[in-house]
Each structure stands twice: as C-alpha cells, then as structure tokens.
C-alpha positions in Angstrom: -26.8 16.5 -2.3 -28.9 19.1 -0.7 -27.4 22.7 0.5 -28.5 24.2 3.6 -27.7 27.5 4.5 -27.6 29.0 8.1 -26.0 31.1 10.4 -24.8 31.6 14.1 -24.1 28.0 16.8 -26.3 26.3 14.2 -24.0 26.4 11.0 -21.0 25.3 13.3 -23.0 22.7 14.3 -24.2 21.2 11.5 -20.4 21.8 10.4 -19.1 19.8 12.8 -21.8 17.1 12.4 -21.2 17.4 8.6 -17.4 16.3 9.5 -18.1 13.7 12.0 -20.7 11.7 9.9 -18.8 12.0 6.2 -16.7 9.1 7.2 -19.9 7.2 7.6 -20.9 7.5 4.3 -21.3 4.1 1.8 -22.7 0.4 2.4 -20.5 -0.1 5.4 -21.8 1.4 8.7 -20.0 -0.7 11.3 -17.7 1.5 12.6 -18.1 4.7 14.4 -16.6 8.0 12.3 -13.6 10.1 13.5 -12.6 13.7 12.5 -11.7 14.4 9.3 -8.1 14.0 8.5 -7.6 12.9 5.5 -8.0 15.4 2.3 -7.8 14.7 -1.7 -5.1 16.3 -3.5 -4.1 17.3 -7.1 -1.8 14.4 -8.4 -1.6 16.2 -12.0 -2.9 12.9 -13.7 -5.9 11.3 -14.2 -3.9 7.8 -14.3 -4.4 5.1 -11.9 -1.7 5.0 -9.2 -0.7 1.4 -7.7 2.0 2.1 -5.7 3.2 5.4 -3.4 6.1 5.9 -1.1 6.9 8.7 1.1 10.5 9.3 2.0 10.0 12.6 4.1 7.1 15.2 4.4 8.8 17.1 1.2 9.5 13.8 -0.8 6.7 11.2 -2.0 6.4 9.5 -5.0 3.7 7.6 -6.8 4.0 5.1 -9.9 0.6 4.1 -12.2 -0.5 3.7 -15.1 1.6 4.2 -18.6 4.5 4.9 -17.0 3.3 7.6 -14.5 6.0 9.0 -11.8 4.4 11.4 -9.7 6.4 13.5 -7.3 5.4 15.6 -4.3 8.2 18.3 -3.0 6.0 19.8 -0.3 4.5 22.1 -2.7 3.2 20.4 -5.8 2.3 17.9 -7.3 3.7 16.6 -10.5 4.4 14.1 -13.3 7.6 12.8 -13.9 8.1 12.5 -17.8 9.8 9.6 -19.0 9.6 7.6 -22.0 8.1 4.2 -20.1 5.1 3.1 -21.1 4.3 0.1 -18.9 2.3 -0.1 -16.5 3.7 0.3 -12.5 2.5 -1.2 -9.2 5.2 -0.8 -7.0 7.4 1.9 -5.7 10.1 1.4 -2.4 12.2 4.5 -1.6 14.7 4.1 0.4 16.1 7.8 0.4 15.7 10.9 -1.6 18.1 9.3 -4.2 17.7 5.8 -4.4 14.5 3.9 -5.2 13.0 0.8 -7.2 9.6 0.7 -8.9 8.6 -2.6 -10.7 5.5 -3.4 -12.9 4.1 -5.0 -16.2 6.4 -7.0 -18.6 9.0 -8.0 -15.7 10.0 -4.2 -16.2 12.3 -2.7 -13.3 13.8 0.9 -12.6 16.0 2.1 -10.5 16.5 5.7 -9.5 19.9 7.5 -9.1 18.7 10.8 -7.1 18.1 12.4 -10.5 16.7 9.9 -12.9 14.7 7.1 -13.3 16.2 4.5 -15.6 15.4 0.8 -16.7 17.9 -2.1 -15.2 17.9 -4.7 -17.2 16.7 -8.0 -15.8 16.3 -11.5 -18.3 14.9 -13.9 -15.7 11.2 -13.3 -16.0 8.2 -11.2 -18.1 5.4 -11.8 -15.5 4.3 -8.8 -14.0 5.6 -7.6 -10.8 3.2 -6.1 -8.3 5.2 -6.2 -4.8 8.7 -5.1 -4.2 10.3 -4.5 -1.0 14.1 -3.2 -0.7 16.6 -3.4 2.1 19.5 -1.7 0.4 20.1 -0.6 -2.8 21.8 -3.4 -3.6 18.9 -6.1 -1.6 15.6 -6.4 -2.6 12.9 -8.6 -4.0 9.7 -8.2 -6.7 6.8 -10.6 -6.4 4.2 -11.0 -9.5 2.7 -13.6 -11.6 2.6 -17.4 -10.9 4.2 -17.3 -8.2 7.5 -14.9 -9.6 9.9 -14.4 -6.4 12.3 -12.5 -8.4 15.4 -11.4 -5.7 18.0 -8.4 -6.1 21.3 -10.0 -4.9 25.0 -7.3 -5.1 24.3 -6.6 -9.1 22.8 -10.6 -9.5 19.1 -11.3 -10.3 18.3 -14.2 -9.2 15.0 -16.1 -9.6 13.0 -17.8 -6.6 11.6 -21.4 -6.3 8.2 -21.2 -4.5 6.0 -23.7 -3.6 2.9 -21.8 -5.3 2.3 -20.6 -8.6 -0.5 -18.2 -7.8 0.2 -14.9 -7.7 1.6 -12.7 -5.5 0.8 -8.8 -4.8 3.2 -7.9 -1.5 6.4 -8.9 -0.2 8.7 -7.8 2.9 12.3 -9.5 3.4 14.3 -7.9 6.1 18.3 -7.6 5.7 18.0 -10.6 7.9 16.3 -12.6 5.5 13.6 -13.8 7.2 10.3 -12.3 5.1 7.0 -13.3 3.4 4.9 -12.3 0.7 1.2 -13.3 0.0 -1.0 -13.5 -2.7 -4.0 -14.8 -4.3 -6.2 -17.4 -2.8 -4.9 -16.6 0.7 -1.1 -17.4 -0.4 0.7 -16.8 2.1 4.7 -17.5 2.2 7.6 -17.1 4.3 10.7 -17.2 3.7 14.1 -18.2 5.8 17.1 -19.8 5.9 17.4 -19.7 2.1 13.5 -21.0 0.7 10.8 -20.1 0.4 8.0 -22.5 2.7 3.9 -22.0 2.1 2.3 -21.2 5.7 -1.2 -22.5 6.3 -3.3 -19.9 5.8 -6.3 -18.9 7.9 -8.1 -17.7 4.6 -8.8 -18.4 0.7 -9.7 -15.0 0.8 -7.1 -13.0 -2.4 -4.0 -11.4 -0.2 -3.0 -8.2 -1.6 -0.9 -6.1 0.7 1.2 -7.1 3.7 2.7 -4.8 6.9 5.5 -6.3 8.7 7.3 -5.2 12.2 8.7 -7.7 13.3 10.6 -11.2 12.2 6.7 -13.2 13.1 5.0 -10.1 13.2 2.7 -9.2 10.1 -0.1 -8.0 9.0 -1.7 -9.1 6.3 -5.0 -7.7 4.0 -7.5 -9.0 1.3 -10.5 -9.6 0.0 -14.1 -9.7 1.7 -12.4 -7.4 4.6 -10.0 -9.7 5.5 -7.2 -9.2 7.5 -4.8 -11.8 8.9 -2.5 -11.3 12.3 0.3 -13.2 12.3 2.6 -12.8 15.3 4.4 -15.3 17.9 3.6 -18.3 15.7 0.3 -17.7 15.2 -1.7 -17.2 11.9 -5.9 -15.8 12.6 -7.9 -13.2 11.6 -8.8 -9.6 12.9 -12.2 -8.7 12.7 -12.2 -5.3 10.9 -16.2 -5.2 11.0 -16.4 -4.8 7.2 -16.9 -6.5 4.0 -14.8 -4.5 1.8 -11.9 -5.2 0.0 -8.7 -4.6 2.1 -6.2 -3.4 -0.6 -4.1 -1.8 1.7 -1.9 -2.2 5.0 0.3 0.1 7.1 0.9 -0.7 10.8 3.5 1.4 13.3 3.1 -1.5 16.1 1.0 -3.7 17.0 -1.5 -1.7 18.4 -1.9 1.2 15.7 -2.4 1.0 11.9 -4.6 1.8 8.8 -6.2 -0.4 6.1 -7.2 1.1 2.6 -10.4 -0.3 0.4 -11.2 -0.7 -3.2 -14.2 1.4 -2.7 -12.0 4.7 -1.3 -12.9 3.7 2.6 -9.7 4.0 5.2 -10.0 2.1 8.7 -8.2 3.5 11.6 -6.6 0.9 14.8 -5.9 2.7 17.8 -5.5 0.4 20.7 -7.6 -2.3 19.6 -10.5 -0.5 18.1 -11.4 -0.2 15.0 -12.9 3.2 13.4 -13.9 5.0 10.3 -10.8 6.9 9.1 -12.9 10.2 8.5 -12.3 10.1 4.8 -15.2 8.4 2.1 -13.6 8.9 -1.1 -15.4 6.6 -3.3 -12.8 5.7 -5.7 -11.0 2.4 -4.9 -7.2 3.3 -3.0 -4.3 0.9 -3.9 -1.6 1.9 -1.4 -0.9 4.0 1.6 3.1 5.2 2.9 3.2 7.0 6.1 6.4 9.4 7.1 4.7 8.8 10.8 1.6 8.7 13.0 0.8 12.3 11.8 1.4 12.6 8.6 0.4 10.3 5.5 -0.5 9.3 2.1 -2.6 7.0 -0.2 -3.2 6.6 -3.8 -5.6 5.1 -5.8 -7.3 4.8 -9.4 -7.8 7.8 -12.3 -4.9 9.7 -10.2 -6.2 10.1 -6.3 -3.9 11.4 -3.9 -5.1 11.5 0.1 -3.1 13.1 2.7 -3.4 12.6 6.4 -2.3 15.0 8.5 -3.4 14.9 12.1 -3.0 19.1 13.6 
C-alpha cells in the first residue's frame, strides 16, 4: 500500500475518505461503507478462537484452539492457563461466575466464578460446536451427526433428532421451545418434548443462529445466506453478498450484524443492509454484543474486534 503524505483540509480529507472507503475493501462491493467502528485488539494468542461471550463491558471471554480461555477485564487481554488441550467452539456466559464452553471429544466445562473445570458427561464423543444455556442447571450442545446433547438438573440426557448431519448453533429458551441448524440447510425445532426437521428454504451449510422470539430467528450460512424465520414463515434475506455468513447477532427484528469467513461484518439498521466499517481479512467465527454500542467478535490465529459506537 502506498503512503501519501500531506497537510492542512486535505490530510483530513483524505482521512476521512480513508475511513469511509476501508470497509469497502475485498471481492464484495455491494454494500455501501459506514464509519469505522470496529477496531482489532491484542487477544494474547495466536490460536484460533470459535466461540466469544461478553457478560458486561469489563467481562468477555473467548474459547479456541488447544484449550484457549481468553479473558477481557476492561483492560487486558489474556490467556487463561489450564491444563485442556481440546479444541473449543462454544462459550455461553450467563454471569460473571457461571458459564459452559463445549468442544472436541464431547468435552464440556463448567465455570464456578473462579475456575474452569471438566464435568463429566458419557453420552457422546462427537464434537460439540453450539451450546446455548438457560440456567446453570438448563442447557443444550449440538455437534456431530446430528448430537443434541441436553443439560437437565445434574442429568445429561441425549436427543433423538430426525437428522444426522451436523449441527453448529442451537437456542432453547426456559420455555422449551428452540432450534438449532446445521449443515446442508438443517434446520430443527424443537417443542413440546422432540425434536421436528423444518423445511428449509436452503441446502446452503447453517452455521450460526440469532433468536428473539419463540418463531423469531435468524439464521446464517454459506454462499451469504441468511434465513428469516418469523410468524411461521421460513425465506431468505438478501444480504447482497456471497460470502460465508459464519456469524449472527440480532437485537430485534430490525437491527443486527452478520460475521464472514473472510473477516467482513454486515450491519442491518432498519432494513438496510451496509458494510460494517471493519475489513479484517481473517475469517471471524463468532460475535457477542453487551448492547447496540458496544461489541465483540473473534476469529482465526487469535483475532479479537471490538465495536464501540462514541
């Protein structure tokens, strides 16, 4: 990349050009750029990161590769060390001291506010990519062929689903009325007890899911696709890109952010679509937001982004 140096209206200029056009920058044009708000910081490892949670603006946490917790106390950065080894792709916090985090082997930890430990579960080895909590004592992992693999009071208990491909994200409500979806546009709900396959709009691979809402989800995959599922209905949102959609966060129904495996983020305000302000270049895996003005996303060898609208 060229340098240009200059002085006076015309450096500001060009500097807030330089700001409004970086969000442009890859192979997808489609969408017009916003201010930058997003900004890469130091995770203190150089491991890929599948899975981050924010509980609060001085509380996030991040799970990867070999093992890796990373923790953010509104200063720093840093690595958890523990003695884990397998991989992680999941984190849910539910409060400063609680949390799950799931990953490869079937492996599941719990953590007490202090530490993170293993809990010991014998129902399955696939590996567990999704988890969603509702409680400390409620929550649900989703993996390999088709694992639905459910936290019940201190009892594991494993799912019958009417697919054995596999699934990446899951949400079930105290309620109990949730889905999860998966690869070759997999899509599942599940109520009143079982688990049911919904006819899905796409054979397009699902990888992350949003939901707000009992039939309210939002759900994102491959080739830029992203499925709207509310009042009954199942159809796609055009996004106006081609990437793949590897991550999902919505507040409502009319504001929310998609990740890509090639470090893009997409912004919906209102019912258009923009350019987050942020090329990164290295694929992102998940996003966690404490609220509209202040978030987080992570993605391979160690990335960190925060948004933080001033």
């Amino acid at each position: 990349m060229k340098v240009y140096r200059a002085t006076g209206w015309w450096l500001a200029a060009m500097a807030l050009t330089i700001m409004l056009l970086g969000s442009g920058c890859g192979d997808d044009n489609e969408t017009e750029p916003t201010p930058v708000y997003w900004s890469r910081v130091s995770s203190s490892t150089n491991r890929s990161l599948h899975g981050i949670d924010a509980v609060s603006s001085t509380d996030v946490w991040a799970v990867g590769d070999f093992g890796n917790f990373v923790h953010y106390d509104g200063q720093n950065w840093g690595v958890r060390l523990t003695t884990f080894t397998n991989d992680l792709f999941c984190i849910d916090m539910l409060s400063s001291s609680r949390g799950w985090a799931g990953g490869g082997g079937g492996i599941v930890y719990r953590y007490d506010g202090a530490e993170w430990t293993r809990v010991d579960q014998t129902l399955t080895a696939n590996n567990l990519y999704g988890c969603h909590f509702s409680s400390d004592t409620q929550g649900w992992f989703v993996g390999d062929d088709g694992t639905v693999l459910q936290y019940d009071e201190g009892t594991w208990v494993l799912h019958e689903t009417p697919s054995t491909k596999r699934l990446w994200g899951v949400y079930v409500p105290s309620g109990g009325d949730g889905w999860a979806c998966g690869e070759k546009g997999t899509i599942l709900r599940y109520r009143n007890g079982v688990w049911e396959l919904v006819n899905s709009p796409t054979s397009r691979d699902l990888y992350d899911l949003e939901y707000f809402g009992s039939d309210n989800v939002r759900v994102c995959g491959d080739g830029g696709t992203l499925v709207r599922i509310s009042g009954g209905t199942v159809g796609i949102l055009d996004i106006q890109t081609t990437q793949l959609l590897s991550a999902v966060w919505f507040f409502n129904d009319s504001h929310g952010w998609v990740a890509t495996g090639k470090g893009s983020l997409f912004h919906y305000v209102g019912g258009t679509w923009t350019k987050g302000g942020y090329q990164h270049r290295t694929g992102l895996n998940d996003l966690s937001f404490v609220d509209s003005d202040l978030g987080f996303a992570c993605g391979d060898g160690g990335t960190i982004l925060k948004y933080e609208y001033q």
